[in-house]
C-alpha positions, 0 to 999 in steps of 0.5 A: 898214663901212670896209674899209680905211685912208683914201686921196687921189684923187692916190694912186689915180690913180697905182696905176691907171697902175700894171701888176698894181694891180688897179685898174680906172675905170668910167664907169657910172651909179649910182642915189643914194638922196637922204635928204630932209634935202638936198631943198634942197641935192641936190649936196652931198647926192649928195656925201656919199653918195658918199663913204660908199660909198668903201672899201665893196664895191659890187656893182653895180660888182663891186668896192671903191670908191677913189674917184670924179670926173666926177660928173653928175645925169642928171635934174634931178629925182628920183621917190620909191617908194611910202611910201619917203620917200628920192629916187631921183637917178640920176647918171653918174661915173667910179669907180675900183675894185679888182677883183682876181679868182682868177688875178690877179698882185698886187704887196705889201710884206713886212710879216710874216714866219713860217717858213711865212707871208708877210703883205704890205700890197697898194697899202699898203692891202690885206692879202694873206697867202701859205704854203707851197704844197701840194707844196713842202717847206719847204726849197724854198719861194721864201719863206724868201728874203724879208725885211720890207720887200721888195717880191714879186709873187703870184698870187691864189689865194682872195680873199672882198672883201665882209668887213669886212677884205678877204682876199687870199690867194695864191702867191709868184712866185718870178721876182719875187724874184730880180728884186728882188734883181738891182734891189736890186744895180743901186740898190747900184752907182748909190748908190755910184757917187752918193757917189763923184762927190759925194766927187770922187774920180772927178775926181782925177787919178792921181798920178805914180810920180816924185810918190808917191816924193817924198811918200813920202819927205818922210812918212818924213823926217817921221816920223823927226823926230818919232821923234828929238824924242820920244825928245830929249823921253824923254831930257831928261825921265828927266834932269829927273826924277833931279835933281828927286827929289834936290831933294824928298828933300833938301827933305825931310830938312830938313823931318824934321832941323827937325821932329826938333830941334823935338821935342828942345825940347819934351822937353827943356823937360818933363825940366827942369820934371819935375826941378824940381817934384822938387827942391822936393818934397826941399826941403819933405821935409826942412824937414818932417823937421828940424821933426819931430825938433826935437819930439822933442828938446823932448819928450825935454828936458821929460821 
């Protein structure tokens, strides 16, 4: 049963120098039942059996294994029981173990935050859990100043390790936080006295009162130059721009005057075609009608 979340030698061995971790190194001697399988290879047989009890609570050490090293075979050969066919090999190591106990003071990170729950990750490996004590009213418990990612101190109050998933319970330290806080303010001033020095500003040296009247002056001047040609460039382009306009409108009553004579043309043309078709319209008219009345003379005439 893995407990919790896999973790180095390296990592172990600093919590344990660490004050409040809750870590102890026990040298003792343990009983390793060997499964026949590595009669012939008994090291790395005891190697792996080692390794299975890491992250399990152990009862024997009262606690859950984080690691171990230093590790000896007190005998150089094993007994087996009755019809038990695993060997019995006793060796000797150092092992490092967490063994918080009803009392203990633990340091965590703020992972989880309710109104009246604080969740906390303890060695960033064990979860530890902390509400609103009976007593305090809501207003008045220190929790409601944490955020996620600060760090706070608790004293444990239940704690049950043999489970699958240990569980840490406890009272937040309210001393802690405002100690976390003063840090937090002590890490801000360094950090941006950091930046400073790393922009120079530190190392410049403050100007005289006769420089800054000059600099100021030459930035005035400056700016009225610049003021004077924007307003040349406003006046030349309002100039420009009247005279431009009169060269498009005259650029396009030309173009109007020829689009107008064009289309005079053409009308022109249609009014002479339309005539002549007419005129011989006439002409056919009264050839018809000459023709027509010379008939009717004949006709008379013959009667």
């Amino acid at each position: 049963m893995n407990a919790v979340a896999n973790i180095k030698l390296k990592d172990v061995k600093e919590l344990y120098t660490q004050n409040l971790s809750c870590i102890k190194k026990i040298t003792s001697s343990y009983t390793i039942l060997l499964h026949p399988l590595y009669l012939n290879d008994i090291k790395n047989g005891v190697k792996i059996e080692l390794n299975s009890m890491l992250k399990n609570y152990c009862k024997q050490l009262k606690g859950i294994v984080l690691g171990f090293e230093g590790v000896k075979i007190n005998f150089p050969s094993g007994w087996i029981f009755d019809t038990n066919p695993f060997l019995h090999i006793n060796i000797v190591a150092d092992f490092y173990v967490f063994s918080p106990e009803i009392g203990s003071i633990l340091k965590g990170k703020v992972v989880k935050k309710s109104p009246n729950h604080v969740g906390c990750l303890v060695h960033n490996i064990f979860n530890a859990s902390s509400s609103i004590p009976n007593g305090i009213t809501k207003e008045n418990w220190c929790g409601n100043s944490v955020r996620e990612g600060d760090s706070l101190e608790m004293k444990i109050t239940e704690l049950n390790l043999t489970c699958a998933v240990p569980f840490l319970k406890g009272d937040i330290i309210p001393e802690s936080i405002c100690l976390m806080s003063k840090d937090l303010s002590n890490i801000k001033i360094k950090e941006e006295k950091a930046e400073d020095e790393d922009s120079g500003i530190s190392g410049v040296e403050k100007p005289n009162d006769e420089d800054n009247e000059s600099e100021n002056e030459n930035k005035k001047k400056k700016k009225k130059k610049k003021k004077n040609s924007a307003v040349e460039n406003l006046v030349e382009e309002s100039i420009e721009s009247p005279k431009k306009s009169k060269k498009r409108k005259r650029n396009n009553l030309e173009n109007s005057n020829d689009d107008l004579e064009e289309g005079i043309e053409k009308v022109s043309k249609k009014i002479k075609l339309e005539n002549s078709s007419e005129n011989l319209s006439d002409e056919n008219m009264g050839e018809d009608t000459k023709k027509k009345k010379k008939k009717k003379k004949k006709i008379k005439e013959e009667s």
